[in-house]
C-alpha positions as a Markdown table, in Angstrom:
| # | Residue | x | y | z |
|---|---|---|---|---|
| 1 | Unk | -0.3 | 13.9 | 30.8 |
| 2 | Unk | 3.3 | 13.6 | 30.3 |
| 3 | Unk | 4.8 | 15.2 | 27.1 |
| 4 | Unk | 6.5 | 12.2 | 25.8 |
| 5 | Unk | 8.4 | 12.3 | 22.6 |
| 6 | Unk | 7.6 | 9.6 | 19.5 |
| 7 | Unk | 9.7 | 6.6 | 20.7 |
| 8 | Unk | 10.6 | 3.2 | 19.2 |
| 9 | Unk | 9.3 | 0.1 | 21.2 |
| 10 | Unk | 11.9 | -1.7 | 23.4 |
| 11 | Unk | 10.8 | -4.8 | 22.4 |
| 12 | Unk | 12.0 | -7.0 | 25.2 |
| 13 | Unk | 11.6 | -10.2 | 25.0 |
| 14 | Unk | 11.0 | -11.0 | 21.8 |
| 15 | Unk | 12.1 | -13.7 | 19.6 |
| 16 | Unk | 13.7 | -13.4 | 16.2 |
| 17 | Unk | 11.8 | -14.2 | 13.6 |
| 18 | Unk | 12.6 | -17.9 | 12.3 |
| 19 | Unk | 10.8 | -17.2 | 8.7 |
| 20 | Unk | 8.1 | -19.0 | 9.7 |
| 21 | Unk | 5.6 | -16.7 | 9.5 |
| 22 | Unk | 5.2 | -12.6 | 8.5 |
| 23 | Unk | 7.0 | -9.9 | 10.7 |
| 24 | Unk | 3.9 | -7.9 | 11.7 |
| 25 | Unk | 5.3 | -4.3 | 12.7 |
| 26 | Unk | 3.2 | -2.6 | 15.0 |
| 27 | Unk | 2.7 | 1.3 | 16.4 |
| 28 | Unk | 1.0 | 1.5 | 19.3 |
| 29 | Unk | -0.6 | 5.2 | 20.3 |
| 30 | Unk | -2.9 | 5.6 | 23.4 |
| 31 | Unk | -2.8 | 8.0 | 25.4 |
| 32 | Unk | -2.6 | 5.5 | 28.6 |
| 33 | Unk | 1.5 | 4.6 | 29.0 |
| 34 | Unk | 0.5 | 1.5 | 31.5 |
| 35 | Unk | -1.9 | 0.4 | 28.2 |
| 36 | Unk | 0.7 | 0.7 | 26.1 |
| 37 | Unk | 3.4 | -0.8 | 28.6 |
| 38 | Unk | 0.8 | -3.9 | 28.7 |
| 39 | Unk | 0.5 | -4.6 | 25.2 |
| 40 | Unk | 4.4 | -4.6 | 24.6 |
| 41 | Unk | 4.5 | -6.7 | 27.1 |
| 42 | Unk | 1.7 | -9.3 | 25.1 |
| 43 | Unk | 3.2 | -8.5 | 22.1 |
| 44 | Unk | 6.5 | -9.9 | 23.5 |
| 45 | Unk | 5.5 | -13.0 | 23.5 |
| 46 | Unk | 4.6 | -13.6 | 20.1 |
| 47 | Unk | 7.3 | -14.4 | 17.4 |
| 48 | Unk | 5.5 | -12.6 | 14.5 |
| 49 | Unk | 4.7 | -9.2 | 16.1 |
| 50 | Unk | 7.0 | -6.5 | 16.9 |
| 51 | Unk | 6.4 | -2.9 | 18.3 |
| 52 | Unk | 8.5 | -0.8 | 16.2 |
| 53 | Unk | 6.6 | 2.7 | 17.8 |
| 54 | Unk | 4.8 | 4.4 | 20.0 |
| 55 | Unk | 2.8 | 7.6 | 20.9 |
| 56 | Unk | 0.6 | 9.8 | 23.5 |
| 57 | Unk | -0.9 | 12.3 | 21.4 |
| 58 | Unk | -2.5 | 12.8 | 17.7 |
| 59 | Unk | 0.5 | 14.4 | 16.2 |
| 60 | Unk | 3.0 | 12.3 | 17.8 |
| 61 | Unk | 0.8 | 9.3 | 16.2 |
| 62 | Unk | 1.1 | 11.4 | 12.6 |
| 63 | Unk | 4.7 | 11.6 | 13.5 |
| 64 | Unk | 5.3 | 8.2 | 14.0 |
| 65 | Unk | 3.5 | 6.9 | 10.4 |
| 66 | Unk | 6.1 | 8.9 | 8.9 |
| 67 | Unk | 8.9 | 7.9 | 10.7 |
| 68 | Unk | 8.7 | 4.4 | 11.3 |
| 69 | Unk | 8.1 | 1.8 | 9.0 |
| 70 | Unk | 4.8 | -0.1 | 10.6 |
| 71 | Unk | 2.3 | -2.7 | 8.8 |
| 72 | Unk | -0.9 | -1.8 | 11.5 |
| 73 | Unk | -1.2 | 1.0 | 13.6 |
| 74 | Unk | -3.3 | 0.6 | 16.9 |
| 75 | Unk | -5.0 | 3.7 | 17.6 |
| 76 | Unk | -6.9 | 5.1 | 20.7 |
| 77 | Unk | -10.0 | 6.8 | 19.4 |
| 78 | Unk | -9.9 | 9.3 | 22.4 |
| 79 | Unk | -6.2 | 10.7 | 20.9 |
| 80 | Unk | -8.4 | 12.5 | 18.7 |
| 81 | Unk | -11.7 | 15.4 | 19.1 |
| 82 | Unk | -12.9 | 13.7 | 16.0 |
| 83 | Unk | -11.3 | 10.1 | 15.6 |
| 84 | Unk | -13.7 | 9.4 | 12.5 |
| 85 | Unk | -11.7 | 12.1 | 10.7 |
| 86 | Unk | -8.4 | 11.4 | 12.3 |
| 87 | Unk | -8.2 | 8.1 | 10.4 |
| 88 | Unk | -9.3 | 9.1 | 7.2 |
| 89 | Unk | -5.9 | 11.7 | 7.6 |
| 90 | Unk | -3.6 | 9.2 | 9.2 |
| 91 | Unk | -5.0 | 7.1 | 6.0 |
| 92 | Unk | -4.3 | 9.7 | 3.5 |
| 93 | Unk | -0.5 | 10.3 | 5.2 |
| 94 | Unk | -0.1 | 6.3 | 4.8 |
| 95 | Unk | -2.1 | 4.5 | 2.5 |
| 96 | Unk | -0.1 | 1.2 | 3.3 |
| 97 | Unk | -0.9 | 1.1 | 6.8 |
| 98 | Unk | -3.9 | -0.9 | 8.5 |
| 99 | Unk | -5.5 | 0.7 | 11.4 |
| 100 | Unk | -7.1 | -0.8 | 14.4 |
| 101 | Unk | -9.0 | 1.3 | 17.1 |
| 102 | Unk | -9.4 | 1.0 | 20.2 |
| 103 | Unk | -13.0 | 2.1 | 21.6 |
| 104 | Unk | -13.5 | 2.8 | 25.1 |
| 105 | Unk | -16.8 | 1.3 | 24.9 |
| 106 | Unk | -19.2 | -0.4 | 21.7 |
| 107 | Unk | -20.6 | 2.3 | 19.9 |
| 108 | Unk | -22.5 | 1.1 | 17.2 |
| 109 | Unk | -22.5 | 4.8 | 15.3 |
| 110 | Unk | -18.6 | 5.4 | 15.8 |
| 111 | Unk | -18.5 | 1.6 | 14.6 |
| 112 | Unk | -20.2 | 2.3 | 11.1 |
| 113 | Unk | -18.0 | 5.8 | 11.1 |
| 114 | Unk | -15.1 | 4.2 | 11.4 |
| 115 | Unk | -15.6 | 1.4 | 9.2 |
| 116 | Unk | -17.1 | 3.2 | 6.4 |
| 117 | Unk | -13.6 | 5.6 | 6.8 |
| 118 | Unk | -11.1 | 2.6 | 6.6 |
| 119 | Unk | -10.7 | 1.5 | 10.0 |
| 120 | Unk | -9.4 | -2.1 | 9.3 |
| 121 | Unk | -10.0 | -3.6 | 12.7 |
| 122 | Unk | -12.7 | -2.0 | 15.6 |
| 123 | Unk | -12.8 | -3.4 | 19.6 |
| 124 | Unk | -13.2 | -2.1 | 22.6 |
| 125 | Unk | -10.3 | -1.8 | 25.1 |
| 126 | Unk | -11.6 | -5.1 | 27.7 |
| 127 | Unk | -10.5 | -7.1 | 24.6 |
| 128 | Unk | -8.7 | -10.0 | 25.5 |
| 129 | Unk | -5.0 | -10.6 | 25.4 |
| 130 | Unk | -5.4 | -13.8 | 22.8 |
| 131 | Unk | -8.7 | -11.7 | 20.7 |
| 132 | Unk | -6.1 | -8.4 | 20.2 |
| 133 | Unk | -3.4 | -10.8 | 18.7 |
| 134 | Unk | -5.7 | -12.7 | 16.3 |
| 135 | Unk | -7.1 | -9.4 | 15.4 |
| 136 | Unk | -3.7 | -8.3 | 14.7 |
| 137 | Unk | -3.2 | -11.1 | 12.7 |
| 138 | Unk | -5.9 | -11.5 | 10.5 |
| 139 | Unk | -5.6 | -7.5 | 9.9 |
| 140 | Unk | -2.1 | -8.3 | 8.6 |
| 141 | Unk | -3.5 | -10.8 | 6.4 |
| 142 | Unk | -6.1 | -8.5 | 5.0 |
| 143 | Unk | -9.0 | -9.7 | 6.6 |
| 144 | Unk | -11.2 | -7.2 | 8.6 |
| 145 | Unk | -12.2 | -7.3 | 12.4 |
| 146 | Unk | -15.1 | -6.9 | 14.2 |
| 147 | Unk | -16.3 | -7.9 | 17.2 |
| 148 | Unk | -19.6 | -9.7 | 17.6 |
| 149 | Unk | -22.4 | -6.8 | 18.3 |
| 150 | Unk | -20.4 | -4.6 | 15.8 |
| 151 | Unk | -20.8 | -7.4 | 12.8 |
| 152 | Unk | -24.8 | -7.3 | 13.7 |
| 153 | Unk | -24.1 | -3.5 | 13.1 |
| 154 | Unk | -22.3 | -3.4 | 10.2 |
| 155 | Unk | -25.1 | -6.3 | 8.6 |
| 156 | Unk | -28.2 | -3.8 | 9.7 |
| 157 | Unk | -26.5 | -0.9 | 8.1 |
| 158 | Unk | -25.8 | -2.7 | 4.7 |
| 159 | Unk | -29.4 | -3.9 | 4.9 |
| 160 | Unk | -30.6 | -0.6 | 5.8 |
| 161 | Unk | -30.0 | 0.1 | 2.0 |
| 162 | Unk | -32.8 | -1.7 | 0.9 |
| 163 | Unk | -35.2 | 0.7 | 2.5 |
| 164 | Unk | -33.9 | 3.8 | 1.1 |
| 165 | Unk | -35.5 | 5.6 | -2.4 |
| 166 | Unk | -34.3 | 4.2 | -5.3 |
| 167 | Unk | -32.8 | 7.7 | -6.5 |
| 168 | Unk | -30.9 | 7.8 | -3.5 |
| 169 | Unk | -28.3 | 6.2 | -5.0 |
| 170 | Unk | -27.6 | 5.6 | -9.2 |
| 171 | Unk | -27.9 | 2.2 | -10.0 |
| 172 | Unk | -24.5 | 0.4 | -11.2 |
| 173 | Unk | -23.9 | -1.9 | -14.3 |
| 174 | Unk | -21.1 | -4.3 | -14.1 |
| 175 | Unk | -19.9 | -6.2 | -17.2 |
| 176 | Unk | -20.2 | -9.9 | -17.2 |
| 177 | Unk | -16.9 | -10.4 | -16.6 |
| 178 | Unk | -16.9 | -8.3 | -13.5 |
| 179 | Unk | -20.2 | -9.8 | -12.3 |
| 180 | Unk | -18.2 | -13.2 | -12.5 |
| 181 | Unk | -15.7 | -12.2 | -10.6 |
| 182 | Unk | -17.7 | -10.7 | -8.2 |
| 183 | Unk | -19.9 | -14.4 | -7.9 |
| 184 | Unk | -16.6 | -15.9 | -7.2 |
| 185 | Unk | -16.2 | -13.2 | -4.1 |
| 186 | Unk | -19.3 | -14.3 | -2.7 |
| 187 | Unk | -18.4 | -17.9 | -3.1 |
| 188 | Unk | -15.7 | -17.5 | -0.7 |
| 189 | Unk | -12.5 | -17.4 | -3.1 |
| 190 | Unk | -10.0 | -16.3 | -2.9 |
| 191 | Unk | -7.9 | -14.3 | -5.7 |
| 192 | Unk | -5.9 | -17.4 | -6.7 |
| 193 | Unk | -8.7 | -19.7 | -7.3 |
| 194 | Unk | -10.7 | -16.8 | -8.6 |
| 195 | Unk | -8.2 | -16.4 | -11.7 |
| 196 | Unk | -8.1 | -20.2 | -12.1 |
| 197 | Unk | -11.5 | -20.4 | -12.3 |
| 198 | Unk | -12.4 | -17.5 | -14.5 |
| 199 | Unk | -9.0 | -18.3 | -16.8 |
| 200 | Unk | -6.7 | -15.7 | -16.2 |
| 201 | Unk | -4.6 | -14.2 | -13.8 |
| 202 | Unk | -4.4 | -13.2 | -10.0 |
| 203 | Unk | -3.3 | -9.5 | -11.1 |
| 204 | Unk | -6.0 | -9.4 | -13.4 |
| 205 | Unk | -8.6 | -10.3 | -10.9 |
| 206 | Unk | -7.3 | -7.5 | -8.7 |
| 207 | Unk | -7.7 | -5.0 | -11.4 |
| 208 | Unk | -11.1 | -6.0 | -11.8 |
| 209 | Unk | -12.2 | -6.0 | -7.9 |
| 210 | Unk | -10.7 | -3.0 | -7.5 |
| 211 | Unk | -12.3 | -1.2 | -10.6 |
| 212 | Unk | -15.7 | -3.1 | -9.3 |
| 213 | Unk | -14.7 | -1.3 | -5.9 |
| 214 | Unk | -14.9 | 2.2 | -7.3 |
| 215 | Unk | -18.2 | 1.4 | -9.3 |
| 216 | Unk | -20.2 | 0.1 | -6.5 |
| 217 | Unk | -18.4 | 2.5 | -4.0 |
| 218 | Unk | -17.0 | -0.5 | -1.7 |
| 219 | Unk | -14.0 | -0.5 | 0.2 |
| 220 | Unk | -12.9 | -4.1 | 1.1 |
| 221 | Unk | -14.2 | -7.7 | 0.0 |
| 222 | Unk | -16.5 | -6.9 | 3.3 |
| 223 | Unk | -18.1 | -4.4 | 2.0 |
| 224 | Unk | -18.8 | -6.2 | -1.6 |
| 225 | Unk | -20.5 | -9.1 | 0.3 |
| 226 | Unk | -22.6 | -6.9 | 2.3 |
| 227 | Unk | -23.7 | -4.6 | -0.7 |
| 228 | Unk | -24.0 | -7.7 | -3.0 |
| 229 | Unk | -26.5 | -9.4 | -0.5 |
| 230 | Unk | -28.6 | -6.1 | 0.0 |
| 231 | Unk | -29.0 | -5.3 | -3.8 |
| 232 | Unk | -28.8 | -9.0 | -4.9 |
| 233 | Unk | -26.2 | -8.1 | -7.7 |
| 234 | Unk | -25.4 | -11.3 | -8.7 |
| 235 | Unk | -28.5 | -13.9 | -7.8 |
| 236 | Unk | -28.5 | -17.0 | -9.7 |
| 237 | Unk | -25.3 | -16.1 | -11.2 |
| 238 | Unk | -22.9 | -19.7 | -10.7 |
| 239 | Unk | -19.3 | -19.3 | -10.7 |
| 240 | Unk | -17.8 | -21.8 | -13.5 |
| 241 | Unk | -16.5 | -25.5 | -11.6 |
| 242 | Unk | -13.2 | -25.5 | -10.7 |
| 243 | Unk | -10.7 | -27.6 | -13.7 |
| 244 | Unk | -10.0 | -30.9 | -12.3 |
| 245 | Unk | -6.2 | -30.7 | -12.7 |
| 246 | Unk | -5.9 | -27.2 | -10.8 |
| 247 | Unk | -4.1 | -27.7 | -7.4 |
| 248 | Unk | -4.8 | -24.4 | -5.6 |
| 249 | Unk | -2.5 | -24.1 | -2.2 |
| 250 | Unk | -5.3 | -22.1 | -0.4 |
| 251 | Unk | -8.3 | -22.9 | -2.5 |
| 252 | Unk | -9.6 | -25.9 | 0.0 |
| 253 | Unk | -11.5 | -23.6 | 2.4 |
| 254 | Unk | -12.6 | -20.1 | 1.6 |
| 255 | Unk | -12.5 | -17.8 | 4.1 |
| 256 | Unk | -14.0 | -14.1 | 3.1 |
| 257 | Unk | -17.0 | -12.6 | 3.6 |
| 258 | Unk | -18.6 | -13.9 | 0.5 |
| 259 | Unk | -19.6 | -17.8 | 1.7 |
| 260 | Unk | -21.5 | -16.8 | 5.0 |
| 261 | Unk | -23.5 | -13.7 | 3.8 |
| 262 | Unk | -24.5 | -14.0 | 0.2 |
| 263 | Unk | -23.7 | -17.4 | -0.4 |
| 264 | Unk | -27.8 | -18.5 | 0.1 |
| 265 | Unk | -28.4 | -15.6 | -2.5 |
| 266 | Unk | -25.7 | -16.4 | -5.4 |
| 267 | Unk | -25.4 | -20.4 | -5.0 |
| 268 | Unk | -28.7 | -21.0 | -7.1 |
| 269 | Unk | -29.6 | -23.7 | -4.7 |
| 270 | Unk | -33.2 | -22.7 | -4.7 |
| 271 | Unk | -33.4 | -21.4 | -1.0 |
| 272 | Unk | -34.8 | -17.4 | -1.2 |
| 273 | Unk | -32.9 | -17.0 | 2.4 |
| 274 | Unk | -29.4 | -15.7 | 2.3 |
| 275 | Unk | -27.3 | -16.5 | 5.5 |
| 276 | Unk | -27.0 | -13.2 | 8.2 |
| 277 | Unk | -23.8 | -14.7 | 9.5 |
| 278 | Unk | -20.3 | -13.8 | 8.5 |
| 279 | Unk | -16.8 | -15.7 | 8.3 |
| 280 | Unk | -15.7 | -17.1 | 11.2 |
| 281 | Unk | -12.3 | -14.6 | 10.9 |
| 282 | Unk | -14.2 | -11.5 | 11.9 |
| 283 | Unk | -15.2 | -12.8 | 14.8 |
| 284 | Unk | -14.2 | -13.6 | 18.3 |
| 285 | Unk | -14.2 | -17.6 | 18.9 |
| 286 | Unk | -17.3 | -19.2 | 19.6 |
| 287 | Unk | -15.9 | -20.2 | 23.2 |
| 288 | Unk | -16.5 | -16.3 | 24.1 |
C-alpha cells in the first residue's frame, strides 16, 4: 500500500453552497484510494457535502480529525486491528465528530460493538450511491443509521435485556419530570415541541435528556426508545396535549425512534403490543 500523506479532498466539481441547506464536511479514510476516488466523485455531485480530507491508515485518520475541521468522518473498519476500540479513541480525540463505518460485510456482533461505542452510522461497502448520501445526511442531522438486518440486531439486543437477572443491572428512578420528558421521546417529538409541551424550554429539555442519558446508561434518542420499550419505563404515562395556539415549525411529523418502537407501549391506547419497527430515517427506502 502506498504511504500516502493526510491530504485535503480536491473537491472537483462541486457546487457552492447557495445557503439552502447545511455544509456537511466530510473525511473520508479507507484504505482502498479507487474507494475513496469513487466517493469524491459521488460526493461531487451533491451541493451540501464536501470532502475536506482524506486518509490510508489509522494514524493518518487520527491525523486528519485534528487537522481538519469535518462534521462526519467515514471510516473503514479494516484501517484498524480492533475498529470497536479505534472509534471509541477517534471519539475521545473529537467529541464533535459523527462517525460512519464502513463494514466489509454485515456483522451483526461488530454491529452491536460499534453501536454501543458511538458509531453514528454502520453499512456495508455494496451500499448504494443514493443510501451513502442519505446516510450522510441524516447523520449530519443527528439521526442514526442502520441498515435493515442491523436494526433487527440492534431491536434483539435491547430486548435481550429482559431475559437477563434482575441484579444484573441496578434499577433506575427518574423524576416525574424526567419521566415526562422521556414519554414525549417516545411519542416522536422532537426537542422543540417537547419544551412546548412540558412548558419550558428547548435547552432545558436537553439538560434533562442528557442527565436521563447518564442515569439509564443511553447514548442517543435510539438507545432511549430501545431501553424504554424493554423495561417499559414509562407505560401508560401520556404526554400532556399540545396548546392550541403553539405553531411548532417541525412539530407536524415526528421522526425519532420513539413513535415506531415504544409508541404501542406509552400511548395508553389499550393494545399490550408495542410496535418492533423503527423510523423510517434509519432505514434504507422501502423500494430496496
Amino acid at each position: 500500500m502506498a504511504g500516502t500523506s493526510v491530504s485535503v479532498g480536491e473537491n472537483h466539481g462541486v457546487h457552492p453552497n447557495n445557503g439552502s441547506s447545511q455544509l456537511i464536511r466530510v473525511i473520508l479514510a479507507d484504505t482502498q484510494a479507487i474507494f475513496r476516488a469513487g466517493l469524491r466523485k459521488i460526493f461531487a455531485l451533491e451541493d451540501d457535502i464536501r470532502v475536506v480530507g482524506q486518509a490510508e491508515t489509522l494514524p493518518q485518520t487520527q491525523s486528519a480529525i485534528t487537522k481538519f475541521s469535518a462534521d462526519i468522518l467515514i471510516f473503514e473498519s479494516a484501517l484498524a486491528p480492533n475498529p470497536v476500540e479505534a472509534i471509541t479513541e477517534l471519539l475521545r480525540q473529537a467529541p464533535h465528530l459523527k462517525v460512519v463505518v464502513v463494514t466489509p460485510n454485515s456483522d451483526e456482533q461488530l454491529t452491536l460493538d460499534l453501536f454501543r461505542r458511538g458509531a453514528h452510522g454502520i453499512l456495508t461497502r455494496e451500499v448504494e450511491p443514493e443510501l451513502l448520501v442519505d446516510c450522510l445526511r441524516k447523520v449530519a442531522a443527528g439521526e442514526p443509521w442502520l441498515e435493515s438486518q442491523a436494526v433487527q440486531w440492534v431491536m434483539e439486543a435491547y430486548r435481550g435485556h429482559n431475559l437477563r437477572p434482575s441484579g444484573a443491572r441496578p434499577k433506575v428512578q427518574l423524576t416525574p419530570k424526567e419521566t415526562l420528558i422521556v414519554s414525549c421521546v417516545t411519542q416522536g417529538m422532537k426537542n422543540k415541541e417537547i419544551a412546548v409541551r412540558v412548558g419550558t424550554t428547548e435547552q432545558v429539555v436537553k439538560n434533562y435528556l442528557r442527565k436521563v442519558y447518564d442515569k439509564l446508561g443511553v447514548a442517543d434518542r435510539l438507545e432511549l426508545a430501545l431501553y424504554c420499550l424493554s423495561h417499559h419505563v414509562v407505560d401508560g404515562v401520556k404526554p400532556p396535549p399540545a396548546p392550541s395556539t403553539a405553531a411548532l415549525d417541525d412539530g407536524n411529523a415526528p421522526n425519532t425512534a420513539a413513535a415506531a418502537v415504544a409508541g404501542a407501549g406509552a400511548s395508553g391506547s389499550g393494545s399490550n403490543t408495542a410496535s418492533a419497527d423503527l423510523p423510517d430515517t434509519l432505514l434504507p427506502p422501502k423500494s430496496l
